[in-house]
PQR file with spaces between the fields and no chain letter, atoms N, CA, C, O and H, PARSE charges and radii, in Angstrom:
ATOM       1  N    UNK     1      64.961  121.521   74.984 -0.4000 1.5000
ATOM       2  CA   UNK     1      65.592  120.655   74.020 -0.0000 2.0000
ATOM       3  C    UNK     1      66.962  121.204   73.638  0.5500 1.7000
ATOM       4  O    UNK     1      67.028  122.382   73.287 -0.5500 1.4000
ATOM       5  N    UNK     2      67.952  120.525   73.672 -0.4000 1.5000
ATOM       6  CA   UNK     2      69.560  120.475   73.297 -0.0000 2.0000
ATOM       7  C    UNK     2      69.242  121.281   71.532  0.5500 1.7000
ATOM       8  O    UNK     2      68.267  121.133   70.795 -0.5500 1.4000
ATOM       9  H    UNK     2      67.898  119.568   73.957  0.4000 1.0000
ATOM      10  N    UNK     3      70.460  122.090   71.336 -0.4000 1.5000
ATOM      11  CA   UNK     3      70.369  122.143   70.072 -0.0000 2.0000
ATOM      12  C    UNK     3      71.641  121.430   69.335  0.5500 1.7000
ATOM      13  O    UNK     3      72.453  120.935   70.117 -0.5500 1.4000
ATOM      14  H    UNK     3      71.252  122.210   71.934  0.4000 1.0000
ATOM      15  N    UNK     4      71.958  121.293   67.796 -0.4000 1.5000
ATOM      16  CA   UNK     4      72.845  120.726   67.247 -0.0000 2.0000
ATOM      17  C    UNK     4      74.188  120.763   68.122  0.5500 1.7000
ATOM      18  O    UNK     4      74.829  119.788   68.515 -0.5500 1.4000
ATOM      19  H    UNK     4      71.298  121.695   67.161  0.4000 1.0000
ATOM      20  N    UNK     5      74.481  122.222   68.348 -0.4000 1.5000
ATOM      21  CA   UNK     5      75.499  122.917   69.113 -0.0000 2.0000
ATOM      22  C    UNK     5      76.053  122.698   70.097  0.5500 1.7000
ATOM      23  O    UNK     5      77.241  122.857   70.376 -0.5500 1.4000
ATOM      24  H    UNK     5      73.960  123.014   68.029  0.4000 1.0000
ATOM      25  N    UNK     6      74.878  122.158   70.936 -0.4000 1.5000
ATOM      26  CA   UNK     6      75.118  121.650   72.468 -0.0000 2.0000
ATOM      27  C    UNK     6      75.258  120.151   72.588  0.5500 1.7000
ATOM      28  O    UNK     6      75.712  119.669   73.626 -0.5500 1.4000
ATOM      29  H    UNK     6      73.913  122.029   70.709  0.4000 1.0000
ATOM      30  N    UNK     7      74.861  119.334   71.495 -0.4000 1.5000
ATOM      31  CA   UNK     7      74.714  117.980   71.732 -0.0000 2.0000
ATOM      32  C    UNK     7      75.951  117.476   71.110  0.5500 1.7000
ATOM      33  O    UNK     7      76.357  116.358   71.428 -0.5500 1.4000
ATOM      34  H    UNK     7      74.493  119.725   70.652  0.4000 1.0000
ATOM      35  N    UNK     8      76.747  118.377   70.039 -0.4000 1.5000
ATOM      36  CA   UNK     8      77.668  118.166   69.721 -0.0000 2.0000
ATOM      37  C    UNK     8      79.215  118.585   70.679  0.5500 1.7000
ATOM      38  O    UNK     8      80.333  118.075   70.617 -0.5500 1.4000
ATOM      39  H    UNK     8      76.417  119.285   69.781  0.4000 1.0000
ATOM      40  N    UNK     9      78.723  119.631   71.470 -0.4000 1.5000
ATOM      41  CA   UNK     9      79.722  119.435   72.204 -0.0000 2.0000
ATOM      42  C    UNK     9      79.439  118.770   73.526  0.5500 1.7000
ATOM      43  O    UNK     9      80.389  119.009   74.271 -0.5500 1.4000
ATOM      44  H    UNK     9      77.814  120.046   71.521  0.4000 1.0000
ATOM      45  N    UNK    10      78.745  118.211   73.982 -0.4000 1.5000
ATOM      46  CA   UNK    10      78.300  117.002   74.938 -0.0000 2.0000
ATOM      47  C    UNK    10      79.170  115.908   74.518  0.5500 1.7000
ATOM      48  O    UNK    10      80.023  115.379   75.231 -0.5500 1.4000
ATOM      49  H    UNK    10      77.973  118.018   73.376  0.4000 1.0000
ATOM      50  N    UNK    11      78.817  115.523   72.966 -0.4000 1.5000
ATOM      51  CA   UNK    11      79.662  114.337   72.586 -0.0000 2.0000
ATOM      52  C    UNK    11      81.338  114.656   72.473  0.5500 1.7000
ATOM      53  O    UNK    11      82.328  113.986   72.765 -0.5500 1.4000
ATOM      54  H    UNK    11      78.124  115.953   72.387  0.4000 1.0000
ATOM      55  N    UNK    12      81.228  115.441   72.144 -0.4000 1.5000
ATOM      56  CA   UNK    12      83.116  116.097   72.338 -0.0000 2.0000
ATOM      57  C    UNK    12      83.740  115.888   74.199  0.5500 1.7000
ATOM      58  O    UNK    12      84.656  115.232   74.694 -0.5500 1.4000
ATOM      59  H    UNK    12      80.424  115.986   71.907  0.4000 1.0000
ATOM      60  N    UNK    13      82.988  116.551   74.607 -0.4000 1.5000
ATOM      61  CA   UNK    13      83.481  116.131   75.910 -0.0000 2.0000
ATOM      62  C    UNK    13      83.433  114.973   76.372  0.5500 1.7000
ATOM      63  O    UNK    13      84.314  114.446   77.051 -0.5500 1.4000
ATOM      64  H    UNK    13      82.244  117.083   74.204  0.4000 1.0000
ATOM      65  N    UNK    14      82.050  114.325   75.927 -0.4000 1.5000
ATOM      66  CA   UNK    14      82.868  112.654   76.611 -0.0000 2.0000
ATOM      67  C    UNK    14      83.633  112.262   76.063  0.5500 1.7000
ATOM      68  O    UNK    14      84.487  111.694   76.744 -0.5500 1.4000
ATOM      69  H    UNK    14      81.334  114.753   75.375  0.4000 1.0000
ATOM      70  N    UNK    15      83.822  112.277   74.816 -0.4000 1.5000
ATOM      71  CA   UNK    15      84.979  111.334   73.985 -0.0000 2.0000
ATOM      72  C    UNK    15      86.550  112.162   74.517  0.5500 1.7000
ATOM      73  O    UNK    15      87.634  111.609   74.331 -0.5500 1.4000
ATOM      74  H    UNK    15      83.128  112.739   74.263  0.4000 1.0000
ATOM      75  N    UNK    16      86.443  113.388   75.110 -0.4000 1.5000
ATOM      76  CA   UNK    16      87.717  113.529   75.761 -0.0000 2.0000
ATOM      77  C    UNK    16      88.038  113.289   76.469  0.5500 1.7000
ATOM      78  O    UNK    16      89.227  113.018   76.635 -0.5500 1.4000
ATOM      79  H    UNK    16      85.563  113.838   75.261  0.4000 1.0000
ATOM      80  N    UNK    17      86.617  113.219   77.848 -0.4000 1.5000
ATOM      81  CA   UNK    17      86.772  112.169   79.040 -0.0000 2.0000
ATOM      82  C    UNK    17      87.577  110.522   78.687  0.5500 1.7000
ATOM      83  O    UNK    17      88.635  110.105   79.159 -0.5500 1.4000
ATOM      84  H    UNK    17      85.651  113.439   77.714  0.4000 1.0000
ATOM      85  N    UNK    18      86.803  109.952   77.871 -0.4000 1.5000
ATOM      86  CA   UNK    18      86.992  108.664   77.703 -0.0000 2.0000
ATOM      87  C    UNK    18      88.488  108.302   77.078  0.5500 1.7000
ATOM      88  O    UNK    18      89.058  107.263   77.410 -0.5500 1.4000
ATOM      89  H    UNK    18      85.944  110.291   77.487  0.4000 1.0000
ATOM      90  N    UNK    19      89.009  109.141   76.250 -0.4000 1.5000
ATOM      91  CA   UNK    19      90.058  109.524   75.690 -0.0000 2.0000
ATOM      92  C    UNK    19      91.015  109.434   76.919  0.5500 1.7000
ATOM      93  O    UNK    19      91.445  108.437   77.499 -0.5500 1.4000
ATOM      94  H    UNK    19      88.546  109.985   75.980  0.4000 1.0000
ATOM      95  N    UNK    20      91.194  110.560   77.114 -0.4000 1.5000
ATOM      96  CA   UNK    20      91.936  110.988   78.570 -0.0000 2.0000
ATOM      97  C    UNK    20      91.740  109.534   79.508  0.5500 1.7000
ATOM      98  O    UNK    20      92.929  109.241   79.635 -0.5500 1.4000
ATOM      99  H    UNK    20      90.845  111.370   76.642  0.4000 1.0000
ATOM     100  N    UNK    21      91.121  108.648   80.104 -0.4000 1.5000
ATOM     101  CA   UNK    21      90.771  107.560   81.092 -0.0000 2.0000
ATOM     102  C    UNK    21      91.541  106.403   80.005  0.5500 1.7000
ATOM     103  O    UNK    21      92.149  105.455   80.500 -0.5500 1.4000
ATOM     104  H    UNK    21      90.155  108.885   80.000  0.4000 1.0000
ATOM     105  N    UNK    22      91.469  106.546   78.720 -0.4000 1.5000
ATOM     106  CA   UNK    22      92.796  105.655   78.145 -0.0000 2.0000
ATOM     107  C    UNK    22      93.945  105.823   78.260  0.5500 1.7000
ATOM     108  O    UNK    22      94.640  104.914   78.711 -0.5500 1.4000
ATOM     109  H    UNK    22      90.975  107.317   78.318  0.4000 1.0000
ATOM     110  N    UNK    23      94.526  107.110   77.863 -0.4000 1.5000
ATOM     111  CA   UNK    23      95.660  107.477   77.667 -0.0000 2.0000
ATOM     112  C    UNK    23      95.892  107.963   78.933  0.5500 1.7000
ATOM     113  O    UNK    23      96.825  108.765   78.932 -0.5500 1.4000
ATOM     114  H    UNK    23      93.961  107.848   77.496  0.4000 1.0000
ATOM     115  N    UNK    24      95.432  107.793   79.932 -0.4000 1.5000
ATOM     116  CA   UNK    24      95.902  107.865   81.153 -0.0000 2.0000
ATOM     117  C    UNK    24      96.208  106.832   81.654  0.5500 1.7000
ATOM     118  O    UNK    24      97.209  106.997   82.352 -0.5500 1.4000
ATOM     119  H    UNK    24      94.673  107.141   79.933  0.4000 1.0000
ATOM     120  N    UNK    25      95.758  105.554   81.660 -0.4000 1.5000
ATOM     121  CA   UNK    25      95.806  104.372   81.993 -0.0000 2.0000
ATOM     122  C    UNK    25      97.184  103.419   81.382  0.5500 1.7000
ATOM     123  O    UNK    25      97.901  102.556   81.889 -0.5500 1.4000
ATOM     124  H    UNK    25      94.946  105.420   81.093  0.4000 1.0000
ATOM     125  N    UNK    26      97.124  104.010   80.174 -0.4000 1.5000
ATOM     126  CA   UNK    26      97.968  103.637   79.411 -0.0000 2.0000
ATOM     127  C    UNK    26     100.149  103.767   80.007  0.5500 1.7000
ATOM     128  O    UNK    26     101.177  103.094   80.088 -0.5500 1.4000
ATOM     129  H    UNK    26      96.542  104.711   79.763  0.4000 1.0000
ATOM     130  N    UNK    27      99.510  105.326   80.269 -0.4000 1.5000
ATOM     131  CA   UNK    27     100.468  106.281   80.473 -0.0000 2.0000
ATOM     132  C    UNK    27     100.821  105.742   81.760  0.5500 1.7000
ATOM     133  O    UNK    27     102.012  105.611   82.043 -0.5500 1.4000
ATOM     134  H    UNK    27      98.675  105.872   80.203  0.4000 1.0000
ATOM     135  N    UNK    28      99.784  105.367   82.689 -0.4000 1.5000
ATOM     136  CA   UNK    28     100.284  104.824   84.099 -0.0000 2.0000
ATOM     137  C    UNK    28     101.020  103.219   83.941  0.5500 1.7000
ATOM     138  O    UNK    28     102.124  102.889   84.375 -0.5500 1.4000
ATOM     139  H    UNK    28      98.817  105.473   82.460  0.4000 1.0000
ATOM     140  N    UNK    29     100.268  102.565   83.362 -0.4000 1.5000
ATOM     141  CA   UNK    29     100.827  100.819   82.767 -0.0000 2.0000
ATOM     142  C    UNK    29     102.484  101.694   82.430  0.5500 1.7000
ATOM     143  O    UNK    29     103.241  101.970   83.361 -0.5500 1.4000
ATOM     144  H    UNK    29      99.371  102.833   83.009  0.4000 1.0000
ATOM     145  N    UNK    30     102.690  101.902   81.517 -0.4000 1.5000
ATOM     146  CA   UNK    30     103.990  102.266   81.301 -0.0000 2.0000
ATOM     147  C    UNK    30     104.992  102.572   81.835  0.5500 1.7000
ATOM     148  O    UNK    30     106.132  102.214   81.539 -0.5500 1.4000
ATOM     149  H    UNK    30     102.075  101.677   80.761  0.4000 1.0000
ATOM     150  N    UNK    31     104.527  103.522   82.984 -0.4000 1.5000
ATOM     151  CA   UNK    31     105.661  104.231   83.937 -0.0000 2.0000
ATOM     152  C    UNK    31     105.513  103.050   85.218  0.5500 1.7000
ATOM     153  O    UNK    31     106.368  103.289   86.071 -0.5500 1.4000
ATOM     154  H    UNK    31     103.601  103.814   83.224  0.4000 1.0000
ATOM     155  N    UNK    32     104.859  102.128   85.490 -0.4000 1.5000
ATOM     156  CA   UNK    32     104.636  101.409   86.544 -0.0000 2.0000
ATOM     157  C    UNK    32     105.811  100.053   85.455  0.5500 1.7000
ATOM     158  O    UNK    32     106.977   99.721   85.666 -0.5500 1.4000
ATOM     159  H    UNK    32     104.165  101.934   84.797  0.4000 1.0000
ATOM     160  N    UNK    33     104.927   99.637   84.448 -0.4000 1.5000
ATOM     161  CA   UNK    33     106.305   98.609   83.872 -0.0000 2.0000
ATOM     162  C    UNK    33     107.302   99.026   83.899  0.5500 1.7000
ATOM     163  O    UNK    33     108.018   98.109   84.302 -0.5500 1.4000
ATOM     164  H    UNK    33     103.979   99.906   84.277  0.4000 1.0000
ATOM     165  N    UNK    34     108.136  100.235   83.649 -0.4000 1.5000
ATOM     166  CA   UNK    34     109.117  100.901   83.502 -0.0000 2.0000
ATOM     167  C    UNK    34     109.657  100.847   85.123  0.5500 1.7000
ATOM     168  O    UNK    34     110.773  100.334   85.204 -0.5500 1.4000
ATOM     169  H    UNK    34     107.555  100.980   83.322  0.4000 1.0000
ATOM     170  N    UNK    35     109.164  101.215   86.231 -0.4000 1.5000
ATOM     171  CA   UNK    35     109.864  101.424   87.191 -0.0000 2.0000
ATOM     172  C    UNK    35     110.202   99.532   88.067  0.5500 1.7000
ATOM     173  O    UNK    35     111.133   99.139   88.769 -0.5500 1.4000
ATOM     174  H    UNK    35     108.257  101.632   86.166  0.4000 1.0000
ATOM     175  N    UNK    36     109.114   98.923   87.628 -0.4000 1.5000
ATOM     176  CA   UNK    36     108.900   97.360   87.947 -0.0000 2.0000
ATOM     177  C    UNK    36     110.324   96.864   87.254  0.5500 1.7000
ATOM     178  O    UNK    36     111.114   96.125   87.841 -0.5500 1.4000
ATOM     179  H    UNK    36     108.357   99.242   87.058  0.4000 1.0000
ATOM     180  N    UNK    37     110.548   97.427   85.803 -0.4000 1.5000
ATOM     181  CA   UNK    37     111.593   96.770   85.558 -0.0000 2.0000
ATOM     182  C    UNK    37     113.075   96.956   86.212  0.5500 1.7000
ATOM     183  O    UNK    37     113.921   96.085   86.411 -0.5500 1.4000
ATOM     184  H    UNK    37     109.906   98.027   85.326  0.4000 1.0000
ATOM     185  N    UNK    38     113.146   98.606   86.539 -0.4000 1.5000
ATOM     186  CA   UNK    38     114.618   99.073   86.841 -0.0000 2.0000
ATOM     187  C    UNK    38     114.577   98.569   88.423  0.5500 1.7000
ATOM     188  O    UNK    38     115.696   98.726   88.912 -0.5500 1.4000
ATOM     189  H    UNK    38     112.458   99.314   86.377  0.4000 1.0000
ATOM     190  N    UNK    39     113.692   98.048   89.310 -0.4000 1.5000
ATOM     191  CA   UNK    39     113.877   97.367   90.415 -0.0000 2.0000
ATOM     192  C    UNK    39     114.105   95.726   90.416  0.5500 1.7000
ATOM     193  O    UNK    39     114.689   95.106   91.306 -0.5500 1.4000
ATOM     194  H    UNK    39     112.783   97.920   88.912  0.4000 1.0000
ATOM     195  N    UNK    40     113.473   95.118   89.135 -0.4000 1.5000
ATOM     196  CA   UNK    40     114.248   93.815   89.249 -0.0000 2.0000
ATOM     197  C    UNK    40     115.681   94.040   88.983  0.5500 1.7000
ATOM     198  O    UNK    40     116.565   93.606   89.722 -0.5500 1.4000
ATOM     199  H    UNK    40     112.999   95.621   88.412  0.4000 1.0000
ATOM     200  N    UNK    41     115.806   94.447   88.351 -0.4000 1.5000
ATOM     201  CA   UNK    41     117.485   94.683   87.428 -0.0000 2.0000
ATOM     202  C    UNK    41     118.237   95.148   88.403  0.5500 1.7000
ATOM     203  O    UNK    41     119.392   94.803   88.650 -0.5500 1.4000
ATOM     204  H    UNK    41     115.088   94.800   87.751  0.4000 1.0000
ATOM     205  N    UNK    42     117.296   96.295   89.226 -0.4000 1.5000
ATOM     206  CA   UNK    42     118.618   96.017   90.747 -0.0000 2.0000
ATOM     207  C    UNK    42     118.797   95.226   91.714  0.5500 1.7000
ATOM     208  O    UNK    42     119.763   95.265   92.477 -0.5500 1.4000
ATOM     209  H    UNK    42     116.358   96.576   89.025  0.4000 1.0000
ATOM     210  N    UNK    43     117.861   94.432   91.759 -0.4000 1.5000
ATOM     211  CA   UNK    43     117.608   93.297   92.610 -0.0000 2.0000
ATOM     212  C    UNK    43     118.116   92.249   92.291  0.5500 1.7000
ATOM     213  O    UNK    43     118.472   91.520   93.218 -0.5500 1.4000
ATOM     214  H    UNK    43     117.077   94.400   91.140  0.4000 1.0000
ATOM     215  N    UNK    44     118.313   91.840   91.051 -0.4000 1.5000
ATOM     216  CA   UNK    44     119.440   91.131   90.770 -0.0000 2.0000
ATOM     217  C    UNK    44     120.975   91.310   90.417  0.5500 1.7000
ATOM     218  O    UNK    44     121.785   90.386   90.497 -0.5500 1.4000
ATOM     219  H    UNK    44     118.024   92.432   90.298  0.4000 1.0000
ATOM     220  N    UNK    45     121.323   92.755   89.970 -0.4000 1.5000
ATOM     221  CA   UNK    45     122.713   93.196   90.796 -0.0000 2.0000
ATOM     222  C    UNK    45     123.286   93.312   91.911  0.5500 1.7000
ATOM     223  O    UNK    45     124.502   93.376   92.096 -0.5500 1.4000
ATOM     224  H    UNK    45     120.665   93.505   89.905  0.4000 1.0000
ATOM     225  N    UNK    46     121.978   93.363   93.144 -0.4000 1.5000
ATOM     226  CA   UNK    46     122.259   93.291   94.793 -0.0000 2.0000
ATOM     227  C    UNK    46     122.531   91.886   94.545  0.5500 1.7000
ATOM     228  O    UNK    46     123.700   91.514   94.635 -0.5500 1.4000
ATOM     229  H    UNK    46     120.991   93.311   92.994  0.4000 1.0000
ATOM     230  N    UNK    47     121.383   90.834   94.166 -0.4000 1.5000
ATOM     231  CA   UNK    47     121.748   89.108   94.219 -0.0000 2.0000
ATOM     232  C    UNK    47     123.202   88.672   94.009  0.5500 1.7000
ATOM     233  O    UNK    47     123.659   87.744   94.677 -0.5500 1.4000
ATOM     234  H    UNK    47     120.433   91.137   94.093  0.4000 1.0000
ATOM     235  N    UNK    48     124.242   89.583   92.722 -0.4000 1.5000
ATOM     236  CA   UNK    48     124.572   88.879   91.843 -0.0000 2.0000
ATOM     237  C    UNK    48     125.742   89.165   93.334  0.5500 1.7000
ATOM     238  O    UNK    48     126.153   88.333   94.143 -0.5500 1.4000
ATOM     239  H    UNK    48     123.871   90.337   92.180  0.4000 1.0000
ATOM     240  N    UNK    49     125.964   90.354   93.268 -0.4000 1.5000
ATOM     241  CA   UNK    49     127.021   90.862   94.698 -0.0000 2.0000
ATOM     242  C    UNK    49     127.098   90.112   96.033  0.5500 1.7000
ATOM     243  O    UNK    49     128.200   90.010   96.572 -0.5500 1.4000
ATOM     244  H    UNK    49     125.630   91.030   92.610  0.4000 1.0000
ATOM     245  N    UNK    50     126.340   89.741   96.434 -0.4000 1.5000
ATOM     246  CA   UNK    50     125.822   89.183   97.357 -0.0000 2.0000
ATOM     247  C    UNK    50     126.456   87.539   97.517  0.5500 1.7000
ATOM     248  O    UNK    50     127.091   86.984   98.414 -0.5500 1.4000
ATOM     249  H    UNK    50     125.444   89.824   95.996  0.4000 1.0000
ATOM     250  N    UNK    51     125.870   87.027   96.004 -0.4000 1.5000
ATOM     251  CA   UNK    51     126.473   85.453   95.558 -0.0000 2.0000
ATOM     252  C    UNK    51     128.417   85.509   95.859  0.5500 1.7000
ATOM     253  O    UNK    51     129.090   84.701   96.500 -0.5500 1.4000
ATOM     254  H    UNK    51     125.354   87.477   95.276  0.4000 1.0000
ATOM     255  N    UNK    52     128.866   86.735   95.141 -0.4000 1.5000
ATOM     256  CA   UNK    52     129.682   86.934   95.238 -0.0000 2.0000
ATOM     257  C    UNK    52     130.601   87.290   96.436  0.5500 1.7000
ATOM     258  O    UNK    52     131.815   87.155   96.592 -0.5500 1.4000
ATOM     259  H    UNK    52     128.319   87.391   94.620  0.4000 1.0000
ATOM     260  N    UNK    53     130.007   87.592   96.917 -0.4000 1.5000
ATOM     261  CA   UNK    53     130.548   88.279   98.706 -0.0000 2.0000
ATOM     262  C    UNK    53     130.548   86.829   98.984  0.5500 1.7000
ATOM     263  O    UNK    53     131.667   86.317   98.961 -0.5500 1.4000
ATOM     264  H    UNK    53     129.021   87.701   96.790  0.4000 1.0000
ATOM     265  N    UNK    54     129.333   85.876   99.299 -0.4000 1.5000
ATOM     266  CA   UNK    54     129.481   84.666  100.173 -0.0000 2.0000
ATOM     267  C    UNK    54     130.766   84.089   99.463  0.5500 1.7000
ATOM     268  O    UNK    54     131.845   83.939  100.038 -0.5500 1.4000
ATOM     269  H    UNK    54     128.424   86.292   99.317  0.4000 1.0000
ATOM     270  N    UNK    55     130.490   83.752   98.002 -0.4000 1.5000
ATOM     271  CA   UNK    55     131.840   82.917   97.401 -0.0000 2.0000
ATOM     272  C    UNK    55     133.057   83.061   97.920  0.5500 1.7000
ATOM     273  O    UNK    55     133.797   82.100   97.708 -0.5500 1.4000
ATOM     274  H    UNK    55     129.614   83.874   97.535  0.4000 1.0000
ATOM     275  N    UNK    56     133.612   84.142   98.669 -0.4000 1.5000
ATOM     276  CA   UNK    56     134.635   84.831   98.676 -0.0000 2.0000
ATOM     277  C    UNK    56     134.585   84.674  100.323  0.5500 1.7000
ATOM     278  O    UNK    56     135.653   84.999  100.842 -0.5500 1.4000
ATOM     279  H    UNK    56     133.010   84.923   98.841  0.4000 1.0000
ATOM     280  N    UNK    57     133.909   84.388  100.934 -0.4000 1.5000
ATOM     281  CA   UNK    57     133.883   84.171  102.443 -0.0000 2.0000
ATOM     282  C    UNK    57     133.822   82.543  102.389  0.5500 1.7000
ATOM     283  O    UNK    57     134.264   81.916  103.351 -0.5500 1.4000
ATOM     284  H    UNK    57     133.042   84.124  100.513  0.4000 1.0000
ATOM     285  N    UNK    58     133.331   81.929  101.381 -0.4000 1.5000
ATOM     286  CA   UNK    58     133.409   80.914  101.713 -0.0000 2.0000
ATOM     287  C    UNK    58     134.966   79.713  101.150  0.5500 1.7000
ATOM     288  O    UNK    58     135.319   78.569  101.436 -0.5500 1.4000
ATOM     289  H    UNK    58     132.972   82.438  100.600  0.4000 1.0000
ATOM     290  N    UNK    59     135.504   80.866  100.213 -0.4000 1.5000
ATOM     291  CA   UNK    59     136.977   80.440  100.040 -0.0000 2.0000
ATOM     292  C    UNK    59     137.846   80.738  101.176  0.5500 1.7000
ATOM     293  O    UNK    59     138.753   80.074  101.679 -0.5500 1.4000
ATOM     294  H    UNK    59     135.217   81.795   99.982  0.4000 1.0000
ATOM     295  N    UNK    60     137.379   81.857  101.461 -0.4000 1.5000
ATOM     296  CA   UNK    60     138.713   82.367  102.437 -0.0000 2.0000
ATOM     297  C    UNK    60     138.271   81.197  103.920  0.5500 1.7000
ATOM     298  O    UNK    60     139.284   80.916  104.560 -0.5500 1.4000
ATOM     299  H    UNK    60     136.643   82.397  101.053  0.4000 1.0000
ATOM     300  N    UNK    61     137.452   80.787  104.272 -0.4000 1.5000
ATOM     301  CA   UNK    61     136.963   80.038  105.229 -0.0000 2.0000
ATOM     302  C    UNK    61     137.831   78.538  104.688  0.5500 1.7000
ATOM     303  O    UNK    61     138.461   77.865  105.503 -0.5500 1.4000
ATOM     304  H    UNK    61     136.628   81.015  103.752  0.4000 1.0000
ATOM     305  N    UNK    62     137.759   78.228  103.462 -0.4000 1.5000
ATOM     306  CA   UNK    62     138.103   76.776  103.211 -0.0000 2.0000
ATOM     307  C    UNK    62     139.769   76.767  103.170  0.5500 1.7000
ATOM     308  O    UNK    62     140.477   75.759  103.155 -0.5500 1.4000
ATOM     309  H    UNK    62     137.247   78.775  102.800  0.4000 1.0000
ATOM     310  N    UNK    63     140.233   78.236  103.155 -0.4000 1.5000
ATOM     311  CA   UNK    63     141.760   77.904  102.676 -0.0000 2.0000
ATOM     312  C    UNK    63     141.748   78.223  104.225  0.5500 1.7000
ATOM     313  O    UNK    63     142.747   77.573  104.529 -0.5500 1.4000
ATOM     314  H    UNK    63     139.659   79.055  103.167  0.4000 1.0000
ATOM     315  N    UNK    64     141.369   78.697  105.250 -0.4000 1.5000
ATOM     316  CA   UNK    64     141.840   78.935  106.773 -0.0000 2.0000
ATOM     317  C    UNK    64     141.858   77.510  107.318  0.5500 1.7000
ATOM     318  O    UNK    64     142.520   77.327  108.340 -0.5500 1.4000
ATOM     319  H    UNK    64     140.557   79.225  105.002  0.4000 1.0000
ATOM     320  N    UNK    65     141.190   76.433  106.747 -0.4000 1.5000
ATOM     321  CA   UNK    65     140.519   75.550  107.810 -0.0000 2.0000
ATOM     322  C    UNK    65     141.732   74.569  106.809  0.5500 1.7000
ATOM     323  O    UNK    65     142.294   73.592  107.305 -0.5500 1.4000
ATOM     324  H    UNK    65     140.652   76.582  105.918  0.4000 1.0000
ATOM     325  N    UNK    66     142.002   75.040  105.320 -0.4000 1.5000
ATOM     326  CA   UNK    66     143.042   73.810  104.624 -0.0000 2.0000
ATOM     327  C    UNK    66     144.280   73.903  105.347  0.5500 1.7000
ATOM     328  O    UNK    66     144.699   72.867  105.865 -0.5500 1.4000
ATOM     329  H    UNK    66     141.546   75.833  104.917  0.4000 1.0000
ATOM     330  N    UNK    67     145.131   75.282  105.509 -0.4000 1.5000
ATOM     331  CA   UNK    67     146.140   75.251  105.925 -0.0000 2.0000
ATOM     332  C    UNK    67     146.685   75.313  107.248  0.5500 1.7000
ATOM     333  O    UNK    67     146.280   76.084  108.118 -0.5500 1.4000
ATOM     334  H    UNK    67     144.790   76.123  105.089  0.4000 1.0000
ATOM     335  N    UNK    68     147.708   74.399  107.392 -0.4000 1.5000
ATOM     336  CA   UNK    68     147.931   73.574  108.804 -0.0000 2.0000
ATOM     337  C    UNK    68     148.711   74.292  109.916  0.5500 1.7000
ATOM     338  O    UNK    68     148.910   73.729  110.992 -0.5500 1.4000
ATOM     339  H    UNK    68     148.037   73.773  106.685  0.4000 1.0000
């Protein structure tokens, strides 16, 4: 039979297990939103460059083909 001693630290350790499997989870959600975000944000600075590059090919194309 367990005594006070032992059953009390039985319950200490799971609640640190269980503890720890939150704040781990937690801790991972965070750094995964965090890195999810700084890749849209570059993905739409590559977009925004990109829009921009064609615009600029597609002027220089319209003033080659305007002038005679």
């Amino acid at each position: 039979m367990e005594t006070a001693s032992e059953a009390s630290k039985r319950r200490w350790g799971h609640f640190r297990i269980i503890a720890g499997a939150f704040l781990g989870g937690a801790l991972g959600f965070y750094v995964m939103h965090k890195a999810e975000n700084r890749y849209k944000e570059k993905m739409r600075e590559r977009l925004a460059e990109y829009e921009k590059e064609l615009d600029m090919k597609k002027k220089k194309t319209e003033v080659e083909f305007s002038e005679p």
